[in-house]
PLY file of the C-alpha trace (Angstrom):
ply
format ascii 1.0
element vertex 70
property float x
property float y
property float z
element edge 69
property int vertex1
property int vertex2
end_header
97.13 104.42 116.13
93.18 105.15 115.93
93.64 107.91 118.34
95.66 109.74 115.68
93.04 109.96 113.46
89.96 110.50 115.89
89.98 114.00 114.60
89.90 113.46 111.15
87.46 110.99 111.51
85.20 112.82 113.85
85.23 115.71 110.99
84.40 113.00 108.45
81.05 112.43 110.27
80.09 115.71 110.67
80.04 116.04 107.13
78.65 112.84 106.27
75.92 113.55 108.35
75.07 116.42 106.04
73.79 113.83 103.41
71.51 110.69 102.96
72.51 107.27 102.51
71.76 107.37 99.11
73.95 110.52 98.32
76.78 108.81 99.99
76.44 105.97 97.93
76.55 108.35 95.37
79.89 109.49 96.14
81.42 106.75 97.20
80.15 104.99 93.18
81.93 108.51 91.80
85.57 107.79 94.28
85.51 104.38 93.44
85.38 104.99 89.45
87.52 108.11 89.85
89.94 106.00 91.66
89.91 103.01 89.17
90.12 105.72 86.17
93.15 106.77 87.32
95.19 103.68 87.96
94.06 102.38 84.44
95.86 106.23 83.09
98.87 105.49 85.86
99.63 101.83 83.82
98.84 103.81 80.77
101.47 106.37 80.84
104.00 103.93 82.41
103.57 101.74 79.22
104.06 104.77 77.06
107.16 105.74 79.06
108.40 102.88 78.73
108.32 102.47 75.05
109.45 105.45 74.46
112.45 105.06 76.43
113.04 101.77 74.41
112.40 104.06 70.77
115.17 106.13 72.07
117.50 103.50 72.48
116.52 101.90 69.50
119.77 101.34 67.81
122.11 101.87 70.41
120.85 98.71 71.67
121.07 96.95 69.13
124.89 98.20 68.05
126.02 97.31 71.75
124.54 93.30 71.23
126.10 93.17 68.06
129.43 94.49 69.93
128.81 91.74 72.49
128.91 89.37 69.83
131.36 90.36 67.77
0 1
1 2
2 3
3 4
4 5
5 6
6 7
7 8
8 9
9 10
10 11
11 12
12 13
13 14
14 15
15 16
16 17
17 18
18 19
19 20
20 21
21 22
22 23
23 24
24 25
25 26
26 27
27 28
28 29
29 30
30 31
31 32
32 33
33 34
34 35
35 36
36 37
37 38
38 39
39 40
40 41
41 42
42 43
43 44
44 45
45 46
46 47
47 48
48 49
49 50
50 51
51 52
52 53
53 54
54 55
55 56
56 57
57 58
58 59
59 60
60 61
61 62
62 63
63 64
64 65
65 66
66 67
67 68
68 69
């Protein structure tokens, strides 16, 4: 499997190699953030979705239990 992604990797270095330690650390703080930003807005706008969708059944729910019970 590693031989699949020897060229992507080798073109990873190459640019690596274009900055220091430091920068990279750099980066790698921004990804990492960037990264955990995003799945906090993913689980944000899945909650939202999901209350709307309940709002919009609102009633219809609750006149299909009653219907059960009834």
């Amino acid at each position: 499997m590693s031989r699949l992604f020897e060229g992507f990797s080798s073109r990873l270095d190459e640019i690596a190699a274009g900055y220091t330690q430091r920068e990279l650390a750099l980066i790698v703080g921004f990804l990492v953030r960037n990264c955990d930003a995003l799945q906090v807005s993913a689980l944000e706008l899945r909650e939202r979705a999901a209350t709307d969708k309940r709002s919009r059944r609102g009633d219809k729910g609750d006149a299909r239990k009653k219907k059960e019970k009834g």
